[in-house]
C-alpha positions as CSV (number, residue, x, y, z in Angstrom):
1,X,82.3,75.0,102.8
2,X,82.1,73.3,99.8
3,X,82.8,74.4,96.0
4,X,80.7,72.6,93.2
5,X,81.9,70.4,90.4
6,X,80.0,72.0,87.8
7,X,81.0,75.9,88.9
8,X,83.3,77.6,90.8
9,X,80.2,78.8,93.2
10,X,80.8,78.1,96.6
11,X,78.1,76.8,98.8
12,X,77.4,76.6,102.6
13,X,78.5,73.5,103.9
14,X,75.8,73.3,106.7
15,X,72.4,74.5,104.5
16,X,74.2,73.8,101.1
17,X,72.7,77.8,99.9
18,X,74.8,79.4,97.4
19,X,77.1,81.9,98.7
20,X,78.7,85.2,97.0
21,X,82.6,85.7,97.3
22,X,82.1,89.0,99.0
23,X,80.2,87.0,102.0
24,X,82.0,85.8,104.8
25,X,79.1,84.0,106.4
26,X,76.5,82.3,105.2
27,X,73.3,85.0,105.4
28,X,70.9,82.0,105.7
29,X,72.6,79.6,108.8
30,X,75.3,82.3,109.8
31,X,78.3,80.0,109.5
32,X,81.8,80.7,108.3
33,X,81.6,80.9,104.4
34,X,85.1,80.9,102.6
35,X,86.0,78.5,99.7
36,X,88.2,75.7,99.1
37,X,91.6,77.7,97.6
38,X,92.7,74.8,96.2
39,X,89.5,74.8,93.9
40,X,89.4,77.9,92.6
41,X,91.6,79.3,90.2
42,X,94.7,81.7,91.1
43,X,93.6,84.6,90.2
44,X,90.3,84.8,91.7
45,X,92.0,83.8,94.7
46,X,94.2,86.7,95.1
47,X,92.1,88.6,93.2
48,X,92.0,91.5,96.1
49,X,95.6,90.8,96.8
50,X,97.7,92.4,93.9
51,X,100.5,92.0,95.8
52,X,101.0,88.8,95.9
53,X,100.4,88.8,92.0
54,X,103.1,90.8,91.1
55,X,105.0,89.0,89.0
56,X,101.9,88.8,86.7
57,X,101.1,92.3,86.9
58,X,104.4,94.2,87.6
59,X,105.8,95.4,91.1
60,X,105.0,99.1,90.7
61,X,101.5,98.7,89.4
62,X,100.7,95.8,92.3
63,X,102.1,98.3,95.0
64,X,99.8,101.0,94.1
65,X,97.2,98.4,93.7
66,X,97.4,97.1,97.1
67,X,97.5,99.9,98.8
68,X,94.1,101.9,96.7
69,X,92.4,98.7,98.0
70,X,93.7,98.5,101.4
71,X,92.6,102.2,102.3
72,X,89.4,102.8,100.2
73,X,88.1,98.6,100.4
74,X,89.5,97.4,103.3
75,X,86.6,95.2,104.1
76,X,86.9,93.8,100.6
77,X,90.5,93.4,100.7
78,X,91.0,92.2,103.9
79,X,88.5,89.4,103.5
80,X,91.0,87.7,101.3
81,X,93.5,88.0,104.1
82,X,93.4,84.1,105.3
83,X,92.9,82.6,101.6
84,X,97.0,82.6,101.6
85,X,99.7,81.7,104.6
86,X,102.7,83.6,102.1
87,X,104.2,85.9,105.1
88,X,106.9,86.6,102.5
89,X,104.9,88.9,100.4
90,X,103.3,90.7,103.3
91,X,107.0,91.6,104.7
92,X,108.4,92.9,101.5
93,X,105.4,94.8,101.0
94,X,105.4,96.4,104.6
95,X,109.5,96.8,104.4
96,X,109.0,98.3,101.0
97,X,106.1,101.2,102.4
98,X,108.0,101.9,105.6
99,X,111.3,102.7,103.5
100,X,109.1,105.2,101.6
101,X,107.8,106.7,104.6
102,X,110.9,107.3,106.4
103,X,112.2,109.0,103.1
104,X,108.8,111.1,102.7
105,X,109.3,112.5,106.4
106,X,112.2,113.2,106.5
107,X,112.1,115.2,103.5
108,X,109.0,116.9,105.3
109,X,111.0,116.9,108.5
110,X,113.7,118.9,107.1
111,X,111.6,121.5,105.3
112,X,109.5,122.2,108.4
113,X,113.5,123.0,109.9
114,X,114.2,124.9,107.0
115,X,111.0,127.4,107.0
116,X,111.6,128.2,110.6
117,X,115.1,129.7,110.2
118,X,117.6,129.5,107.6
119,X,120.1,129.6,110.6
120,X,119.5,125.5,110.4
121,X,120.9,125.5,107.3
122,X,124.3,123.8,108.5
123,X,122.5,121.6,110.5
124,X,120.3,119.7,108.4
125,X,122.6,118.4,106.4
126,X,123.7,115.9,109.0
127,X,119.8,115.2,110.3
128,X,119.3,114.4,106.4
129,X,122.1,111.9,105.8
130,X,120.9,110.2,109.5
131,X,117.4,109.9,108.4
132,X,118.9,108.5,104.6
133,X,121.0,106.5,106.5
134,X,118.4,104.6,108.2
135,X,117.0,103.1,105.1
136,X,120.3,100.8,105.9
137,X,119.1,99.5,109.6
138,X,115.7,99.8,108.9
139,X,114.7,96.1,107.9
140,X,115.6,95.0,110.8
141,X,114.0,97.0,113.2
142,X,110.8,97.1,111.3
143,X,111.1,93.1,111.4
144,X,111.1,92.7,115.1
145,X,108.6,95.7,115.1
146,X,106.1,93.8,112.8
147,X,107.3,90.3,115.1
148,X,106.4,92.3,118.7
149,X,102.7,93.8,117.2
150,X,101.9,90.6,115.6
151,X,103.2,89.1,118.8
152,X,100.8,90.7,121.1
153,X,97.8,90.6,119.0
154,X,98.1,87.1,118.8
155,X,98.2,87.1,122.3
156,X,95.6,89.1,123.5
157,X,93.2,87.1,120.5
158,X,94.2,83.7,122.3
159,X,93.3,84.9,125.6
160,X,90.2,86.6,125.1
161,X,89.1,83.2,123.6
162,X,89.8,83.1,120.1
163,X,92.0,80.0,120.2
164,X,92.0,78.4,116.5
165,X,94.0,81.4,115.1
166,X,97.3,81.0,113.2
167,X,100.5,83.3,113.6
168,X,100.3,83.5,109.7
169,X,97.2,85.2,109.7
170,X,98.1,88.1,112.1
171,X,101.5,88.5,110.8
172,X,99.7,89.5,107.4
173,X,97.0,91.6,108.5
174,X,100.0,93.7,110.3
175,X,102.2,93.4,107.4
176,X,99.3,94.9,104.6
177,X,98.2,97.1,107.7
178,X,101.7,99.2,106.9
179,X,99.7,100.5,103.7
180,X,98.1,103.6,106.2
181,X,102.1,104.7,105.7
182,X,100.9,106.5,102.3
183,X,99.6,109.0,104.7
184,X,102.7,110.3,105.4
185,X,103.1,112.1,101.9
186,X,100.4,115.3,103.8
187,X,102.9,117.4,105.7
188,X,104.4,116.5,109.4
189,X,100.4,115.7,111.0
190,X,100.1,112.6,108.3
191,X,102.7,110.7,109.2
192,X,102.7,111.0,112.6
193,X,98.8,111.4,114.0
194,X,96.8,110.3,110.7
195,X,99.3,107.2,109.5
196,X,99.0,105.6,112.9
197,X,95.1,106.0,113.0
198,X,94.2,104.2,109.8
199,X,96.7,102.2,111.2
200,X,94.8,100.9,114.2
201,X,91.4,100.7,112.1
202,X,93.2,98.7,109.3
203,X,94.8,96.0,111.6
204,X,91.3,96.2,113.3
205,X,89.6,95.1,109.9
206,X,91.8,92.1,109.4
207,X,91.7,90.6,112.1
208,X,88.1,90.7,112.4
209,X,88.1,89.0,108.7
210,X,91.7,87.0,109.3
211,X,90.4,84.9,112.3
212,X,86.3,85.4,112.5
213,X,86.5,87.9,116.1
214,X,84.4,90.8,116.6
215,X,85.4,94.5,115.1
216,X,85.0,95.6,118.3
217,X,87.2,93.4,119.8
218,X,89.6,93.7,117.2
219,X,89.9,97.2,117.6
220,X,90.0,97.1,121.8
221,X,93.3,95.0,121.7
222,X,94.6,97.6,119.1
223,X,93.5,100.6,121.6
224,X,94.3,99.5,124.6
225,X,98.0,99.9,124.5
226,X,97.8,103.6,123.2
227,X,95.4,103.8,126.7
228,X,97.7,102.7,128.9
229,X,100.7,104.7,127.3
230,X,98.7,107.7,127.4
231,X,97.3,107.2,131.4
232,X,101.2,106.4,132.2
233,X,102.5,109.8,130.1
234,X,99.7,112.1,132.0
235,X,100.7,110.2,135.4
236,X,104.5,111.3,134.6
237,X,103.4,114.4,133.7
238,X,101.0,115.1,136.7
239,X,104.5,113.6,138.9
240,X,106.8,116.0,137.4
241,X,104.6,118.9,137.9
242,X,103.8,118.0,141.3
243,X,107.9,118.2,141.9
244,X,108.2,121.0,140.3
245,X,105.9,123.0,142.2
246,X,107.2,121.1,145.6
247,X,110.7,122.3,144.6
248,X,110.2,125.4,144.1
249,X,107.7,125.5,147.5
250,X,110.7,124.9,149.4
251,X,113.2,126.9,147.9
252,X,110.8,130.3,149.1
253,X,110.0,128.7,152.3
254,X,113.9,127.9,152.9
């Protein structure tokens, strides 16, 4: 695609129709319709990603920014996705959510403790400063658990055919994914069943707008790995069951 000299309207490159930033193919031919970054100006480029704008617009207010129009437009905001290759950015942003989220549950973590009996009074204290104290090991394992996701949906995208994909691309879409985190501030069942939902349907969207696949195959590779997890967890459980019973079989019969 093509951008004009006398506007900054893109146009389709194969029927030459004039083409909205919203669209992401051309509604007359069908092809892949995003603009020449380096001819538009910066900030319609990152005009979805406040993020990566925030020393224009102030940390705080491109945080809450990013993640409004991560949750509520993802479609929108995820189109922009590509238009950039900064994996900076999309690191300190995820690093930045998942330090609040650890910090959110386990102040929820410890008030669930602390309704139940106020016998766990002496214990919390410890589980507290653990949970604080993870903010300091944190990066790193968020890194190589943002490197091993990315990792594998690259993977699975290359071998069900998608092979002009960059690294880049995926690493982002994980990275701005992290915003489904927020969740976390509704007691216990947000961060740990709703957080990892929007989760899967966020990473979903991107990559369907990062590298041009299918939502439905997007959100297969995020799926199938929770599949498998959970076929393995009822096969252990059906296993330990079946030994339980055995053993308790042949302790009557013996």
């Amino acid at each position: 695609m093509t951008v004009t000299k006398t506007s900054l309207e893109p146009v389709c490159i194969r029927c030459k129709s004039v083409l909205h930033t919203s669209q992401d193919r051309c509604t007359v031919c069908g092809s892949l319709a995003y603009p020449q970054v380096s001819q538009l100006s910066p900030d319609h480029t990152f005009s979805q990603m406040p993020w990566e704008k925030a020393s224009q617009i102030g940390i705080l207010k491109a945080f809450w920014q990013t993640i409004r129009s991560s949750l509520f437009h993802p479609k929108t905001f995820f189109k922009h996705i590509r238009r950039s290759e900064d994996t900076t950015q999309a690191l300190l942003f995820a690093l930045m959510i998942g330090s609040l989220g650890i910090l959110i549950n386990t102040m929820w973590t410890s008030l669930a403790i602390t309704s139940v009996s106020q016998s766990f009074g002496s214990i919390l204290s410890p589980g507290d400063s653990a949970g604080i104290s993870g903010l300091l090991y944190y990066p790193l394992f968020e890194i190589c658990q943002l490197t091993l996701l990315t990792g594998y949906c690259h993977l699975m995208l290359r071998l069900t055919g998608s092979k002009d994909i960059k690294f880049s691309g995926s690493f982002r879409v994980v990275c701005y994914a992290q915003s489904a985190i927020v969740l976390s501030i509704i007691p216990l069942i947000g961060g740990y069943i709703l957080s990892p939902i929007l989760m899967v349907y966020l990473c979903a969207q991107g990559l369907h707008h990062a590298h041009g696949v299918s939502r439905t195959k997007a959100l297969l590779i995020q799926i199938i790995p929770i599949i498998i997890i959970g076929i393995l967890f009822l096969f252990l459980t059906a296993l330990l069951m079946i030994g339980t019973i055995g053993a308790d079989i042949f302790k009557a019969l013996w």
